[in-house]
Backbone of each chain as ProteinMPNN parsed JSONL, in Angstrom:
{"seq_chain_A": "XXXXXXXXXXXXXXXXXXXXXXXXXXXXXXXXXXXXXXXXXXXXXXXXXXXXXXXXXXXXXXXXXXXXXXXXXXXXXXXXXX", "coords_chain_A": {"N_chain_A": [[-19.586, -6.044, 3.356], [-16.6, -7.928, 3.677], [-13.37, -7.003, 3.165], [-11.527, -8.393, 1.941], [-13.237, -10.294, 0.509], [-14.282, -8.223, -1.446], [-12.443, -7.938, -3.043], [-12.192, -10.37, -3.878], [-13.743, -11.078, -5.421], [-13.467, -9.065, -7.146], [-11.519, -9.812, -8.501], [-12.168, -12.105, -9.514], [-14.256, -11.333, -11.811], [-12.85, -10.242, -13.197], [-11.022, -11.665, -14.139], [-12.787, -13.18, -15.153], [-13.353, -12.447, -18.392], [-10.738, -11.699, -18.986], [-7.99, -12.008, -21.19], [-6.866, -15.317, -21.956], [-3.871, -15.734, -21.57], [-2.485, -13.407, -21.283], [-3.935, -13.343, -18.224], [-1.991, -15.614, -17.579], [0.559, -14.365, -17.821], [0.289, -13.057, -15.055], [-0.791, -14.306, -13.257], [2.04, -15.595, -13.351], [3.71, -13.932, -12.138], [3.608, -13.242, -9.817], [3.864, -15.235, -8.671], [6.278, -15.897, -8.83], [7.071, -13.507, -7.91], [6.563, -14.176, -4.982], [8.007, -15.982, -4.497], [10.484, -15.138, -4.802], [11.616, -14.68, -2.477], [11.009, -12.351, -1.361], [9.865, -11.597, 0.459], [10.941, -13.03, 3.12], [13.015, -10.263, 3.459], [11.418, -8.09, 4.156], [10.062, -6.019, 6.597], [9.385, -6.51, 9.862], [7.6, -7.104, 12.268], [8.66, -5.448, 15.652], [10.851, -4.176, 14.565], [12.685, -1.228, 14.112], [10.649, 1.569, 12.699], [11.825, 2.694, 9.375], [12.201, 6.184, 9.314], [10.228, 8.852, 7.625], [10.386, 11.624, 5.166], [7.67, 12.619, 3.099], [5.982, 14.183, 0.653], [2.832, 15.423, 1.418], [-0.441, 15.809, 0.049], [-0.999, 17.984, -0.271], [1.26, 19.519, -0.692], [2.664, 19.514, 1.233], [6.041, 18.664, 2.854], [5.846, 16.301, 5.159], [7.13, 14.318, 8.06], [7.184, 10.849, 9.639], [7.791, 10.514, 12.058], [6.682, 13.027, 13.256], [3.861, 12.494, 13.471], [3.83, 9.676, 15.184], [4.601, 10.398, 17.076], [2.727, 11.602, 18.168], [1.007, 9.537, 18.337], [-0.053, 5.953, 18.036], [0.403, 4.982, 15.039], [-1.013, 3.751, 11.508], [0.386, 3.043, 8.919], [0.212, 2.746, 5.994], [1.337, 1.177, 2.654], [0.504, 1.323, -0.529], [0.013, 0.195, -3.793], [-1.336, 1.925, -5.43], [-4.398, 2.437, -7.151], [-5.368, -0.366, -6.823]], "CA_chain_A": [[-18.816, -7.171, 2.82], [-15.467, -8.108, 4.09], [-12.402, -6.467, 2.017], [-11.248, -9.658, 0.8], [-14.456, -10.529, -0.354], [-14.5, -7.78, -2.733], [-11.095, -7.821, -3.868], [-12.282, -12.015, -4.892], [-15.301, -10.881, -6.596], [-13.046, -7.794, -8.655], [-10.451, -10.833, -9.742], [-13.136, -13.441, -10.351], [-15.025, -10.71, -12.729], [-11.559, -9.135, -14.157], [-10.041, -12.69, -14.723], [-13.635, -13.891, -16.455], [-13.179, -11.438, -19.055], [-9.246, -11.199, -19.506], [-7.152, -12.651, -22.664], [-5.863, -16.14, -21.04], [-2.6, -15.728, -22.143], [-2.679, -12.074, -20.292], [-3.774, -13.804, -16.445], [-0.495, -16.658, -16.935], [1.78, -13.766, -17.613], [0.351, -11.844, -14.329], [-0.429, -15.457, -12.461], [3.687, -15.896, -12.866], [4.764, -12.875, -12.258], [2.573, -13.279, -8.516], [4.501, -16.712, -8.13], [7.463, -15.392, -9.069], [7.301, -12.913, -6.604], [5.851, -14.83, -3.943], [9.198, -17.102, -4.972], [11.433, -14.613, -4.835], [11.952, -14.754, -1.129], [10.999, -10.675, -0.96], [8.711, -11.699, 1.963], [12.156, -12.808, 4.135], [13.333, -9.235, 3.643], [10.538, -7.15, 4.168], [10.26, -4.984, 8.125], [9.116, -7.027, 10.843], [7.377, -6.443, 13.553], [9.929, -5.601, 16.733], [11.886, -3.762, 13.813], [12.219, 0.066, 13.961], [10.188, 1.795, 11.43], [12.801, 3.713, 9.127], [11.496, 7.849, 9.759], [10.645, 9.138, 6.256], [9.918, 12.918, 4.948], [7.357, 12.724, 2.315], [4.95, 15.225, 0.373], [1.335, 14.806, 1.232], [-1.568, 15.981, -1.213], [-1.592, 19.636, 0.156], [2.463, 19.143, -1.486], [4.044, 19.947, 2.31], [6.579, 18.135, 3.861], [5.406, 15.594, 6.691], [7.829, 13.152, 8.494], [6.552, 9.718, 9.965], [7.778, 11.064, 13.878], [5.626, 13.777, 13.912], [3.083, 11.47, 14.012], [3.902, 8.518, 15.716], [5.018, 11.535, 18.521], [1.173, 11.508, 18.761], [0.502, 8.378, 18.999], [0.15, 5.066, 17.328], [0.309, 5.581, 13.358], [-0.919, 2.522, 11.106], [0.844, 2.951, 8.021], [-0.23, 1.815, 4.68], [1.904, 1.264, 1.221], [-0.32, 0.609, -1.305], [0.202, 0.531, -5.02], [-2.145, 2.584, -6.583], [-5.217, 1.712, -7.981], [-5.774, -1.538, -5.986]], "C_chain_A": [[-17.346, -7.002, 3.238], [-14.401, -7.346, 2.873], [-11.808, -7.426, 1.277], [-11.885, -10.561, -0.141], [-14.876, -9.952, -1.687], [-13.11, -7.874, -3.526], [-11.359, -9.399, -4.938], [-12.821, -11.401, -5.381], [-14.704, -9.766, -7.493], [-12.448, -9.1, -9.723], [-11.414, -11.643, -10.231], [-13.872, -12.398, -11.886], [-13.805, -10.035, -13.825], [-11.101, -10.507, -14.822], [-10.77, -13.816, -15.87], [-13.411, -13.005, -17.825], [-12.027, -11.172, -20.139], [-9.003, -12.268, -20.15], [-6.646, -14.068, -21.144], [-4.511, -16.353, -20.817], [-2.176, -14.398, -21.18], [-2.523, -12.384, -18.68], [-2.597, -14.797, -16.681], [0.569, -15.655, -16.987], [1.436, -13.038, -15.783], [0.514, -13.214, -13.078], [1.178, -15.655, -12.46], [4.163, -14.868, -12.942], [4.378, -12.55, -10.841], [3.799, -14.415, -8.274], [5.366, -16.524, -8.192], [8.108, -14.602, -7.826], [7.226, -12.778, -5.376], [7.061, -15.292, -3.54], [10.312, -16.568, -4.691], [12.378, -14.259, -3.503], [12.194, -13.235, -0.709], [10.377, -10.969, 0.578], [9.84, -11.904, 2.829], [13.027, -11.491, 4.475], [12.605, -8.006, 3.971], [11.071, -6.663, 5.845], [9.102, -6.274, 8.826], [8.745, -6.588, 11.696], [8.125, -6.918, 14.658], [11.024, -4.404, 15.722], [11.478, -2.317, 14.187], [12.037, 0.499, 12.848], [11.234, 2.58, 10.755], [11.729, 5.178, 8.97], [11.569, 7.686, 8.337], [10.019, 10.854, 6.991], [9.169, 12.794, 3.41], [6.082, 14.161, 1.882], [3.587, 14.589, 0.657], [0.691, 15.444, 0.033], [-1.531, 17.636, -1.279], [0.849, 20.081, -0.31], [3.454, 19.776, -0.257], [4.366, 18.599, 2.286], [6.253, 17.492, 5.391], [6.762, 14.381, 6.836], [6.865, 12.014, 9.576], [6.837, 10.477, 11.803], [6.802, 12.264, 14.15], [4.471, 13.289, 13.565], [2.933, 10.512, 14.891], [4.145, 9.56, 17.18], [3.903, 11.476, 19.33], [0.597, 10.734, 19.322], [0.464, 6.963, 18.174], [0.025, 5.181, 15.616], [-0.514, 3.869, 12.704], [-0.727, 2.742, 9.658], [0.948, 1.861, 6.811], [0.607, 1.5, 3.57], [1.037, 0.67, 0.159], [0.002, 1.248, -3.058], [-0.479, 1.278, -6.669], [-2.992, 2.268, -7.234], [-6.049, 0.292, -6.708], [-5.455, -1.663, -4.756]], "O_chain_A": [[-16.88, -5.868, 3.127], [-14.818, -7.208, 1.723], [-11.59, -7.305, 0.072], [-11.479, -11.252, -1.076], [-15.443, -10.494, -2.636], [-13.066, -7.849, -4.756], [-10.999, -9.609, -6.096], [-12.107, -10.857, -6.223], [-15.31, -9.48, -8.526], [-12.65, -9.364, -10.908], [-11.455, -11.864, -11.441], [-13.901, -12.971, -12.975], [-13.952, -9.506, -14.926], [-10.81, -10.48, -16.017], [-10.333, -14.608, -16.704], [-13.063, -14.03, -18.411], [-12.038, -10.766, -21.301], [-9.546, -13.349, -19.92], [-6.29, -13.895, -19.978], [-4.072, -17.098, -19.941], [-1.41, -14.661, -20.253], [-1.599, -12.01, -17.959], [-1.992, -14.837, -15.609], [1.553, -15.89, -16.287], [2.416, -12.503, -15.265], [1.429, -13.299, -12.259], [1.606, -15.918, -11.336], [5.065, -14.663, -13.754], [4.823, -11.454, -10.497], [4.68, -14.08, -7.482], [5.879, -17.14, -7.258], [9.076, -14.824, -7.098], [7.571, -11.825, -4.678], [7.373, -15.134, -2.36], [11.236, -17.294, -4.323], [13.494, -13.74, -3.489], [13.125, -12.832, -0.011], [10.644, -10.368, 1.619], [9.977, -10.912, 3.544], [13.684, -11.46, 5.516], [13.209, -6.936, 4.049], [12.209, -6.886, 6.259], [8.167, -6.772, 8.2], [9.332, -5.62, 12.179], [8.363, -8.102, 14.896], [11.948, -3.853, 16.32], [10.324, -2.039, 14.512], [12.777, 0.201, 11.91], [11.754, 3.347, 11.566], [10.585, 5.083, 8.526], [12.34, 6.947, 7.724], [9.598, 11.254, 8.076], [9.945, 12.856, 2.456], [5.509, 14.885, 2.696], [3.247, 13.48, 0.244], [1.375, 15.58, -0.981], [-1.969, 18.338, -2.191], [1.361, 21.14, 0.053], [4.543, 20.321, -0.435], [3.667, 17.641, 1.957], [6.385, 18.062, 6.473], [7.229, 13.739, 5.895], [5.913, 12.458, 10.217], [5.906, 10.85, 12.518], [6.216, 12.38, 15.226], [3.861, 14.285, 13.176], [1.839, 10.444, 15.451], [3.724, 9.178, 18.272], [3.827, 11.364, 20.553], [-0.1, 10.798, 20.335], [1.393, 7.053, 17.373], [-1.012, 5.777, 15.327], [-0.536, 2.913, 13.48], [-1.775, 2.628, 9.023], [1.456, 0.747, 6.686], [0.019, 2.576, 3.465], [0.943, -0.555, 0.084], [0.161, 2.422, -3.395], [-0.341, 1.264, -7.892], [-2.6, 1.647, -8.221], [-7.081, 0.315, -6.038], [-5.821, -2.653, -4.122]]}, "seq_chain_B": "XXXXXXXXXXXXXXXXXXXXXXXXXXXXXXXXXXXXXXXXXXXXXXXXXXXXXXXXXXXXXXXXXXXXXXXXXXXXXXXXXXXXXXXXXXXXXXXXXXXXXXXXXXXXXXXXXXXXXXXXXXXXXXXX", "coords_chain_B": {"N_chain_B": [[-10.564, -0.305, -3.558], [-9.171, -1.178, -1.147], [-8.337, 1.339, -0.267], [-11.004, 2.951, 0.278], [-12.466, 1.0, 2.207], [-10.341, 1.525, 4.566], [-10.231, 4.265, 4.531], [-13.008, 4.103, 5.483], [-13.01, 3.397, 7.924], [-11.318, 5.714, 9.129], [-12.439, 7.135, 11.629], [-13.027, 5.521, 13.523], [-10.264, 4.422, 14.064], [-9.269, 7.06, 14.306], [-10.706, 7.254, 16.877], [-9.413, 6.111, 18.547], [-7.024, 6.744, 19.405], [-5.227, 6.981, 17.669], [-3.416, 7.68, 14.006], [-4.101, 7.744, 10.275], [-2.103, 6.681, 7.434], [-1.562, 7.217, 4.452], [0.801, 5.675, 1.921], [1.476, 5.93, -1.487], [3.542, 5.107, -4.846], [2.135, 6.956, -6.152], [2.244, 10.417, -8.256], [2.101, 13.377, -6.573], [0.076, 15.267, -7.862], [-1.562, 12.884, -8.815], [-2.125, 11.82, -6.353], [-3.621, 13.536, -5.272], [-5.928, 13.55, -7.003], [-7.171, 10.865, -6.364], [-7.555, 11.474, -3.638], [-9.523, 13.214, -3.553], [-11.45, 12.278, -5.19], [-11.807, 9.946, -3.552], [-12.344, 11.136, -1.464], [-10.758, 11.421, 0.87], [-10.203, 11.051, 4.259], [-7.665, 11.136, 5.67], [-4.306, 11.047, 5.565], [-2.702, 10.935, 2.655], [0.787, 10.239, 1.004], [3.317, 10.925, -1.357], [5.14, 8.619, -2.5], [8.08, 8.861, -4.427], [9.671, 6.947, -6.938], [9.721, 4.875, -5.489], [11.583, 5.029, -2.854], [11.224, 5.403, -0.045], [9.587, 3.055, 0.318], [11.633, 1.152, -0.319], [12.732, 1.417, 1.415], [11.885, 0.13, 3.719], [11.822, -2.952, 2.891], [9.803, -3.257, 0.765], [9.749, -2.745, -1.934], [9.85, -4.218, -5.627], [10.672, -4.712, -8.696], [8.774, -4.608, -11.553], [8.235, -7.622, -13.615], [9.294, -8.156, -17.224], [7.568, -9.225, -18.985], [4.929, -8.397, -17.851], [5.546, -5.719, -17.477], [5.179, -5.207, -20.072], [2.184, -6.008, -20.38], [0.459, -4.983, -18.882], [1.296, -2.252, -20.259], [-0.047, -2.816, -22.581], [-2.706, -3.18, -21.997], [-3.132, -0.127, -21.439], [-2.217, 1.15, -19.28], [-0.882, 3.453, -17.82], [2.056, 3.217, -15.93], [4.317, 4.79, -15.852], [3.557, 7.509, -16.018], [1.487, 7.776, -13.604], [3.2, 7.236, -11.774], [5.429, 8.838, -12.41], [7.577, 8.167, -13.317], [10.232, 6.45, -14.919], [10.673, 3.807, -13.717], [8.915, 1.622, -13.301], [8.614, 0.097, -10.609], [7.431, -1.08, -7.833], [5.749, -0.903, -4.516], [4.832, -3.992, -2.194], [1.728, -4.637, -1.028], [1.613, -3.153, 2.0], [0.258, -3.409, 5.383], [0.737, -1.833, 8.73], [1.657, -1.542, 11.954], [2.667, 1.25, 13.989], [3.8, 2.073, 17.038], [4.421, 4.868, 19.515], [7.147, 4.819, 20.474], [8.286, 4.903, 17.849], [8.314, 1.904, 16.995], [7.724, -1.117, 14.77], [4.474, -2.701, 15.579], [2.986, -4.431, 14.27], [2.144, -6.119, 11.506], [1.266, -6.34, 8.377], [2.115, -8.233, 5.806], [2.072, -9.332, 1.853], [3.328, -10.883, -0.46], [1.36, -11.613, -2.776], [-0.42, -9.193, -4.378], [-2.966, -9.427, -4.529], [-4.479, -10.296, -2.237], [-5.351, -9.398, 0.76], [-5.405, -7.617, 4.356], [-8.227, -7.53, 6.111], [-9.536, -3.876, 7.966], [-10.972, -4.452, 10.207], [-9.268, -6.39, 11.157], [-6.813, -5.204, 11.182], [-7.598, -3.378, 13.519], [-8.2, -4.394, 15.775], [-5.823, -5.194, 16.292], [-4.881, -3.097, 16.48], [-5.82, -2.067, 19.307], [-5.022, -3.657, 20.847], [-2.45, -2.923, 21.226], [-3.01, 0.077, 22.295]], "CA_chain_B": [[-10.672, -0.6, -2.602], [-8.318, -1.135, 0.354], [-8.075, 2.642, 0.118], [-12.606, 2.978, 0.378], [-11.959, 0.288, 3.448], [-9.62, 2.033, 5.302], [-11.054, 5.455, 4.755], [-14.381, 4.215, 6.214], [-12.722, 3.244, 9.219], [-10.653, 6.791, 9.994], [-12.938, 7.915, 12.378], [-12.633, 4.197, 14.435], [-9.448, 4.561, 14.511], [-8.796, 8.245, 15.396], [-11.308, 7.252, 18.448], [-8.189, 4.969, 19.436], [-5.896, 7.815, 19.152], [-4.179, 6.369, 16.428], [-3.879, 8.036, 12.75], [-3.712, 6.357, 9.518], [-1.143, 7.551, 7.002], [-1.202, 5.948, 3.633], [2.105, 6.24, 1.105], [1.768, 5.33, -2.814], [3.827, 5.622, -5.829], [1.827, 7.859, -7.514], [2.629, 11.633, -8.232], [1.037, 14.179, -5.741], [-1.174, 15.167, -8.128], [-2.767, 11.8, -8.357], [-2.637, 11.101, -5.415], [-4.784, 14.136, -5.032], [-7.095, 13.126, -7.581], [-7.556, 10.192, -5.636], [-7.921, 12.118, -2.334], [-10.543, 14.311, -3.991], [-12.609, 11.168, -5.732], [-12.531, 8.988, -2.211], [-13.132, 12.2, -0.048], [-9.621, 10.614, 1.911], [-10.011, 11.739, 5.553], [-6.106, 10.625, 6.641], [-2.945, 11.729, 5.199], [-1.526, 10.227, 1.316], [1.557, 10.624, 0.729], [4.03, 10.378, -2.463], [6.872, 8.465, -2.24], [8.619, 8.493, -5.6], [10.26, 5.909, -7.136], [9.419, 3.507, -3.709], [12.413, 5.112, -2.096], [10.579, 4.53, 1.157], [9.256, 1.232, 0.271], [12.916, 0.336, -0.517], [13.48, 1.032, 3.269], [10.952, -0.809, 4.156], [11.808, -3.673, 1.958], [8.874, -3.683, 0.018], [10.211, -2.14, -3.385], [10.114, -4.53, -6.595], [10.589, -4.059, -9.959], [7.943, -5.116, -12.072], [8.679, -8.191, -14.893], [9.292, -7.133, -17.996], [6.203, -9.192, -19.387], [3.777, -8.175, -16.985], [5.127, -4.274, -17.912], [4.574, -4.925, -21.415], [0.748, -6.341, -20.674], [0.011, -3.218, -18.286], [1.316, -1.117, -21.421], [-1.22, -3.116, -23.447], [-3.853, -2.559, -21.203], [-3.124, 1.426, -20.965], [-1.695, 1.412, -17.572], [0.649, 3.821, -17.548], [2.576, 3.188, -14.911], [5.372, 5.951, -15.625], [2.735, 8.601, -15.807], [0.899, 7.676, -12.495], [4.257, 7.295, -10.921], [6.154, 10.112, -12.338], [9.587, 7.84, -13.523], [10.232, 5.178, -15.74], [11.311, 2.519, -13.131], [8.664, 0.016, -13.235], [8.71, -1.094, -9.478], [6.333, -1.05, -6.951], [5.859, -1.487, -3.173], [4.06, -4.841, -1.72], [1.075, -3.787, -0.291], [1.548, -3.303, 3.537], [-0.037, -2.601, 6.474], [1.647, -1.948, 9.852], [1.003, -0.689, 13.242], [4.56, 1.978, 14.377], [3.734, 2.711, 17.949], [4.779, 5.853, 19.833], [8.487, 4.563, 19.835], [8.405, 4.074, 16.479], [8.484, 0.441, 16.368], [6.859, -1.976, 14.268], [3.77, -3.918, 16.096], [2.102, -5.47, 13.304], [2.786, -5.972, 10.164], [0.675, -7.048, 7.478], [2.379, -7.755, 3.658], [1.552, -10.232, 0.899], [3.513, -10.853, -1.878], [0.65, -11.45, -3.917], [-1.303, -8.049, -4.04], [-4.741, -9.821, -4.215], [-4.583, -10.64, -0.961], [-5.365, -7.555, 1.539], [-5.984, -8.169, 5.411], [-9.503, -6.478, 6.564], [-9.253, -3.305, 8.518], [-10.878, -5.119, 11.106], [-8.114, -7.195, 11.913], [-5.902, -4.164, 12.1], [-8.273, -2.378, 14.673], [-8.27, -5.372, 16.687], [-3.989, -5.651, 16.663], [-4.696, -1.52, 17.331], [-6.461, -1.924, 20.625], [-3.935, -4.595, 21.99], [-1.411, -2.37, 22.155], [-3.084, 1.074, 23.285]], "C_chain_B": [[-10.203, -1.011, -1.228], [-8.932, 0.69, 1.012], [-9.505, 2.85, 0.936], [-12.618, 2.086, 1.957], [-11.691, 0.668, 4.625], [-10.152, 3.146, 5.75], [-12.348, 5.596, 5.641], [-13.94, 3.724, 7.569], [-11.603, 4.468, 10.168], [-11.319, 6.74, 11.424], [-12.807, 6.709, 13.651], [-11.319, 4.653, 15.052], [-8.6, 5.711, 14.889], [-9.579, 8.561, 17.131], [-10.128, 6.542, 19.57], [-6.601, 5.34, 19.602], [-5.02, 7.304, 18.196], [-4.251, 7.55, 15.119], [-3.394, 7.25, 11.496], [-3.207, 7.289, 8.13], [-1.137, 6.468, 5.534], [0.29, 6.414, 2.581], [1.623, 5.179, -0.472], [2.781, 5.793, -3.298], [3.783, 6.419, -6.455], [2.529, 9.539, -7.085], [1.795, 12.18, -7.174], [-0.247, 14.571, -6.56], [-2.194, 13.996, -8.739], [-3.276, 11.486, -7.768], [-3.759, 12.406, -4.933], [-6.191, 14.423, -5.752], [-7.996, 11.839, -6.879], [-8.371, 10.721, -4.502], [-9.335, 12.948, -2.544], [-11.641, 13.278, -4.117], [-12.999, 10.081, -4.741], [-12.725, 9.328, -1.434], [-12.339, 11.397, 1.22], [-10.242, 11.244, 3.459], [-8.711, 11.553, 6.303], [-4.948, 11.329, 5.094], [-2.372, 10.669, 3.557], [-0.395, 10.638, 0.411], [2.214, 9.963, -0.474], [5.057, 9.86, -2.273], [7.572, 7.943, -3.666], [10.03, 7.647, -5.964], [10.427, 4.896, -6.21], [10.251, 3.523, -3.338], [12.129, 4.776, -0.87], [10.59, 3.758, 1.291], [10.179, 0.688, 0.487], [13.053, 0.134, 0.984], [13.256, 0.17, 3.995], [11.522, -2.499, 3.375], [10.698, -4.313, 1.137], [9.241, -3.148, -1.432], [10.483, -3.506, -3.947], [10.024, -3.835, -8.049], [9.585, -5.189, -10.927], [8.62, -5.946, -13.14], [8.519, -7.824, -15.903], [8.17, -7.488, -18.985], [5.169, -8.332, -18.795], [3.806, -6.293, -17.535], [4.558, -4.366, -19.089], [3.272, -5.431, -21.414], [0.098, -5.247, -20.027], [0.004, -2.477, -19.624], [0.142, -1.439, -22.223], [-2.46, -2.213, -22.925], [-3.966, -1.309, -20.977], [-2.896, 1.492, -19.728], [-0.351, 2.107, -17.93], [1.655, 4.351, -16.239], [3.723, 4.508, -14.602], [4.674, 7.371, -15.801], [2.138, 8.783, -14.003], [2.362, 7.751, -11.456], [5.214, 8.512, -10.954], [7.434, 9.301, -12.557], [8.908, 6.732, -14.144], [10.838, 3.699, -15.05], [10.481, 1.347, -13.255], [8.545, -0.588, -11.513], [7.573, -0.206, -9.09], [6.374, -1.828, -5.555], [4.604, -2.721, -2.909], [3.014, -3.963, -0.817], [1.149, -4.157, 1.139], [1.107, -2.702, 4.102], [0.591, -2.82, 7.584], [1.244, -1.048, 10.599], [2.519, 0.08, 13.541], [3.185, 2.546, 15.549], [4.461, 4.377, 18.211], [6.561, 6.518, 20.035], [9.015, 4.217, 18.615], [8.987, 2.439, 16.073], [7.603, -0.35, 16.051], [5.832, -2.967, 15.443], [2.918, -4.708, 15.652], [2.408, -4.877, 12.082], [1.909, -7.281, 8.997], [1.189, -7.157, 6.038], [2.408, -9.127, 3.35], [2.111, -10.086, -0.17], [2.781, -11.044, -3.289], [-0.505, -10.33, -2.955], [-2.937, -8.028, -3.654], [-5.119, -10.023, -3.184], [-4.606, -9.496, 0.27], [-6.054, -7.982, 3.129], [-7.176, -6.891, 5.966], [-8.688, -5.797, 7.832], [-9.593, -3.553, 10.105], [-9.776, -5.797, 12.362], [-6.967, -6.063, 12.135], [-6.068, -3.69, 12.982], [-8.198, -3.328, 15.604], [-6.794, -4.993, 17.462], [-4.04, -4.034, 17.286], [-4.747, -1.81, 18.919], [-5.719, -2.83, 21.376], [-2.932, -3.675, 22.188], [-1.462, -0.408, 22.536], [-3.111, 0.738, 24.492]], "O_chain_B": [[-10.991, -1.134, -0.29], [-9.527, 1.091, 2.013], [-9.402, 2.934, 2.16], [-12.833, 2.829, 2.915], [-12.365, 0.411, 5.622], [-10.529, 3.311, 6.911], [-12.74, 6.576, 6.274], [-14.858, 3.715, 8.389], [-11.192, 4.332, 11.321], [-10.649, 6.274, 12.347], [-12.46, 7.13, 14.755], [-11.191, 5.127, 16.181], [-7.56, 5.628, 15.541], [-9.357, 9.365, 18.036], [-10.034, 6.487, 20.796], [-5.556, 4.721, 19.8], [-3.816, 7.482, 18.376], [-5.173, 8.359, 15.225], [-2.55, 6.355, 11.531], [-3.751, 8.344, 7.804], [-0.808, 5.281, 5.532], [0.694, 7.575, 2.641], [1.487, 3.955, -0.457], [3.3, 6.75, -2.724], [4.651, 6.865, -7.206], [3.107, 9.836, -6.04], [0.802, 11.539, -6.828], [-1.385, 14.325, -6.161], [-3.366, 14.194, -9.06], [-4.397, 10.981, -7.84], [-4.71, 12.093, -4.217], [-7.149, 15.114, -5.405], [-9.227, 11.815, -6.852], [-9.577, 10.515, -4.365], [-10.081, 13.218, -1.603], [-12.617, 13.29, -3.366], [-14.031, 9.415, -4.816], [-13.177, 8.689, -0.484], [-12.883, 10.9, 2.206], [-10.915, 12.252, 3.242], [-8.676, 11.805, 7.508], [-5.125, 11.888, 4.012], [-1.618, 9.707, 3.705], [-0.525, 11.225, -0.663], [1.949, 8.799, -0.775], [6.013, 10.521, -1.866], [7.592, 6.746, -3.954], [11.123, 7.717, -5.401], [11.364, 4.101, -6.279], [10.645, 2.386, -3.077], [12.742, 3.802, -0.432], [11.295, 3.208, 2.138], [10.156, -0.239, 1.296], [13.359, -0.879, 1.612], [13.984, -0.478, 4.747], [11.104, -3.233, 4.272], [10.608, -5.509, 0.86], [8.287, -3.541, -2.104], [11.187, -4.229, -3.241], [9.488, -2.783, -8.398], [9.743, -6.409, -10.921], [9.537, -5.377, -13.733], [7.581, -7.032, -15.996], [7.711, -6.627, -19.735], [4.608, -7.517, -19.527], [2.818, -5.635, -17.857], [3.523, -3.74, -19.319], [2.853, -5.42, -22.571], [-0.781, -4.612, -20.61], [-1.057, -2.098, -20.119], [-0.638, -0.55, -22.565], [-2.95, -1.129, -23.242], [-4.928, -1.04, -20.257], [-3.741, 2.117, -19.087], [0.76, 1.654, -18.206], [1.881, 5.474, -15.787], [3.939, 5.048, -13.517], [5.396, 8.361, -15.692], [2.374, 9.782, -13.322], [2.342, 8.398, -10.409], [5.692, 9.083, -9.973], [8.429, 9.735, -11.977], [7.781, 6.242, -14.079], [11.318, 2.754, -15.677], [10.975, 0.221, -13.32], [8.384, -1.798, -11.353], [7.015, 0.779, -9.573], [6.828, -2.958, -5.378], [3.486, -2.476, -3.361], [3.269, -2.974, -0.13], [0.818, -5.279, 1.523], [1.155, -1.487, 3.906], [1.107, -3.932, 7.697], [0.655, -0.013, 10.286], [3.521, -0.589, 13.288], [2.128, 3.112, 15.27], [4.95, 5.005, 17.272], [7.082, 7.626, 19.917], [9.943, 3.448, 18.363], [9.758, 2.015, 15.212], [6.636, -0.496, 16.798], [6.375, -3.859, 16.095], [2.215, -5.507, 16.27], [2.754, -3.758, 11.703], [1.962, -8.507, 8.906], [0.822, -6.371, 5.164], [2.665, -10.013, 4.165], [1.654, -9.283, -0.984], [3.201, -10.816, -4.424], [-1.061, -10.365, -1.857], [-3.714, -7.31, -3.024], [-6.34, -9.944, -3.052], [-3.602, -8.814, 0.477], [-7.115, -8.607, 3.147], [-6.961, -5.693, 6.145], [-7.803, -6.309, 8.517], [-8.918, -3.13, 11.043], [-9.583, -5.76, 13.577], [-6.295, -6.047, 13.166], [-5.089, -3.35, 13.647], [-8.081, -2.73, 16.674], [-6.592, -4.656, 18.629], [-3.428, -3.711, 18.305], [-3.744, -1.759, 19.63], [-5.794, -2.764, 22.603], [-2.482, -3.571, 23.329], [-0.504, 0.282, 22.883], [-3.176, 1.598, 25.371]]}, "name": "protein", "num_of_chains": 2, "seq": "XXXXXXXXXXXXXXXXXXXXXXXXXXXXXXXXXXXXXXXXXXXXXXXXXXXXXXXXXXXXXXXXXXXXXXXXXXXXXXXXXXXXXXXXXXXXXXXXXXXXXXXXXXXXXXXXXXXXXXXXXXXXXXXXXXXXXXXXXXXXXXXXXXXXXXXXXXXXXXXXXXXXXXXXXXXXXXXXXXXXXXXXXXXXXXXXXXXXXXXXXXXXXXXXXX"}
């Protein structure tokens, strides 16, 4: 199944379920931020990536160039959970 | 699920010399509870308080309803994150070539929305 396929079928089953009052605060707080014109500031492609130094799982120190040194990277941000 | 997604496509995309690097919010040791419970095969890193993200310009700060219905719900966001800020990065995906520059770039201000790994492996192979 496609990934957007399941992500509908989590909200359709999370949003049958949830307080209605609960999905309009999260529905405008989506529109809001849709609204907020974050999407005109985000990184672009053509843009250079900014280098970071973060901890991985094993709690070293990795930077984004010693990767990309390698070869193409495809770098995720994702918020945890979903 | 992005994460389950992605993961099942490492091995694709280390055939295409590429590697795939993910960055959350959460603390290291979540994110290595995670890493443990989806058997990761790529790299997840912490980036606390979405200093990164910020770079990126994906860093918001969450409304202050929406925190207080998370809190309802037991989401504790300042546990999983490790700080009391409240924000969070848009979820993105993006291709950084060998010059580190952006060649695709996938983000969605609404989080529900997630582009199949598919379509990244595709935008991969155009520009090996």
């Amino acid at each position: 199944m496609p990934l957007q396929d399941k992500l509908d079928k989590h909200k359709k089953d999370f949003e049958a379920k949830a307080p209605k009052e609960a999905l309009a605060v999260m529905h405008r707080a989506t529109k809001d931020l849709v609204e907020s014109g974050i999407m005109a500031r985000t990184i672009k492609v053509g843009d250079r990536a900014p280098d970071f130094v973060l901890k991985n799982t094993g709690n070293q120190d990795v930077s984004l160039v010693e990767f990309t040194g390698r070869g193409p990277v495809i770098l995720s941000f994702y918020r945890g959970r979903w | 699920m992005e994460l389950d997604a992605l993961n099942e496509n490492v091995d694709a995309i280390s055939t295409l010399g590429a590697r795939l690097v993910l960055v959350s919010p959460n603390t290291i040791a979540h994110n290595q509870t995670v890493a443990e419970q989806k058997k990761l095969a790529c790299e997840l890193f912490s980036d606390p308080g979405n200093t990164v993200a910020a770079r990126y310009g994906l860093k918001y700060t969450m409304a202050a309803d929406l925190k207080a219905l998370y809190q309802q719900f037991g989401v504790d966001l300042e546990d999983y994150n490790g700080d009391a800020s409240w924000t969070l990065p848009l979820p993105a995906r993006m291709i950084i070539d060998t010059d580190g520059i952006v060649r695709y770039a996938a983000i969605n201000a609404d989080y529900t929305v997630r582009p199949d790994p598919a379509e990244t492996i595709a935008a991969l192979k155009t520009i090996i």
